[in-house]
C-alpha positions as CSV (number, residue, x, y, z in Angstrom):
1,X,20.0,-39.4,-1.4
2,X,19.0,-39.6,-5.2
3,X,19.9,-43.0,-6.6
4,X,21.7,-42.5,-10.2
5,X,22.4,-45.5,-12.2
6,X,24.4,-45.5,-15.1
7,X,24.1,-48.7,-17.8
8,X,25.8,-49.8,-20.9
9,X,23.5,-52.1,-23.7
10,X,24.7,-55.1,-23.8
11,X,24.4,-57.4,-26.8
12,X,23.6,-61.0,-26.7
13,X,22.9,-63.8,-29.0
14,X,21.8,-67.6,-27.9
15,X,24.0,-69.4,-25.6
16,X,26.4,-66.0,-24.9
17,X,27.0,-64.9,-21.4
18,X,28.0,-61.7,-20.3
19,X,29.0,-61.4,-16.7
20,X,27.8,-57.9,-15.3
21,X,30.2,-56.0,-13.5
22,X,29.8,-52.7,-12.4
23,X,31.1,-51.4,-15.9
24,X,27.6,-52.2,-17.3
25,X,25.1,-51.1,-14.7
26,X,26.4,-49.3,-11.6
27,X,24.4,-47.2,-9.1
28,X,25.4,-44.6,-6.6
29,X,23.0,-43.3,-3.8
30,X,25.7,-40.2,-2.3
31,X,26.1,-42.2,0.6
32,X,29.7,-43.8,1.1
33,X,28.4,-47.2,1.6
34,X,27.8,-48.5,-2.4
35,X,28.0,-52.4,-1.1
36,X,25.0,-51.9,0.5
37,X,23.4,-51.0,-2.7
38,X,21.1,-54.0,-4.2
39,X,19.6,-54.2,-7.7
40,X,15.8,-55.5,-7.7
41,X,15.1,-57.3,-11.6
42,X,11.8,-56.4,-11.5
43,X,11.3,-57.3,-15.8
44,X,13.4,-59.7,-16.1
45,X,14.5,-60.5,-20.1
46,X,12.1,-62.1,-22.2
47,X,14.7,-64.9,-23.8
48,X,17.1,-65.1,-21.5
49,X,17.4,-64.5,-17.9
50,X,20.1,-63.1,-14.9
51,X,21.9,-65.5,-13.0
52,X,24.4,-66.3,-10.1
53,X,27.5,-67.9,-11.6
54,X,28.0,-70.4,-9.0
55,X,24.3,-71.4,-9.6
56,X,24.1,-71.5,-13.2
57,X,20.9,-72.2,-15.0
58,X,18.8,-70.6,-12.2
59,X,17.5,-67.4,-12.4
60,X,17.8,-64.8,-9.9
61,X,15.9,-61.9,-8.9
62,X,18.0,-59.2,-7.0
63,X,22.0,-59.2,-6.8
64,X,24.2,-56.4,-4.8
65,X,26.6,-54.1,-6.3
66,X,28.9,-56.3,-4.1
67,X,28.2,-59.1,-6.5
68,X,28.6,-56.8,-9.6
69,X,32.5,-56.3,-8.1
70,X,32.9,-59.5,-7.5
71,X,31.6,-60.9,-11.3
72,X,30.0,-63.5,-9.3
73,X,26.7,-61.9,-12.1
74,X,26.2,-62.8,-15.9
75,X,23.1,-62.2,-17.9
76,X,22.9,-65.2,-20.4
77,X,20.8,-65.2,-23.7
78,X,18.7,-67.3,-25.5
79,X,17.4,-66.1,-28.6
80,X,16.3,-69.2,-30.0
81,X,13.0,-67.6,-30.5
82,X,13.7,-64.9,-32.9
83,X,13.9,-62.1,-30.5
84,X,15.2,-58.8,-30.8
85,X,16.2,-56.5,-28.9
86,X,15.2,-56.4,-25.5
87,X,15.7,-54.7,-22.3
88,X,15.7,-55.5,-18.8
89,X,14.4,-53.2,-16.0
């Protein structure tokens, strides 16, 4: 089916982390099997980066919604650059 994902900005300054649950982005496919759903971070952020909490510092590239409901994800800026806003895809 057709994949909808719905996201809330999130706002971070240097050193803040923000774990991502599925109140920020979450995705639904019209199946009944949303666990199965993964997210790909295909541009990650520029200052900052996505990351597993029980392997902090390291960035990841894909998580599952799973992970989302679990808040085992956190997004974690560094804007010790001068950045502004950004986005990640």
């Amino acid at each position: 089916g057709d994949i909808v994902l719905l996201a809330k900005p999130v706002t971070l300054t240097e050193g803040d982390r923000v774990t991502l649950t599925t109140d920020v982005p979450v995705a639904t496919d019209g199946t009944s099997k949303p666990e199965k759903l993964l997210y790909a971070v295909s541009l990650p952020p520029v200052h900052g980066q996505i990351e597993h909490i029980n392997y902090p510092g390291v960035p990841i590239s894909s998580y599952s919604q799973l992970d989302g409901v679990a808040q085992k994800v956190s997004g974690v800026g560094d804007n010790s650059h001068g950045a502004g806003k950004e986005s990640l895809r």
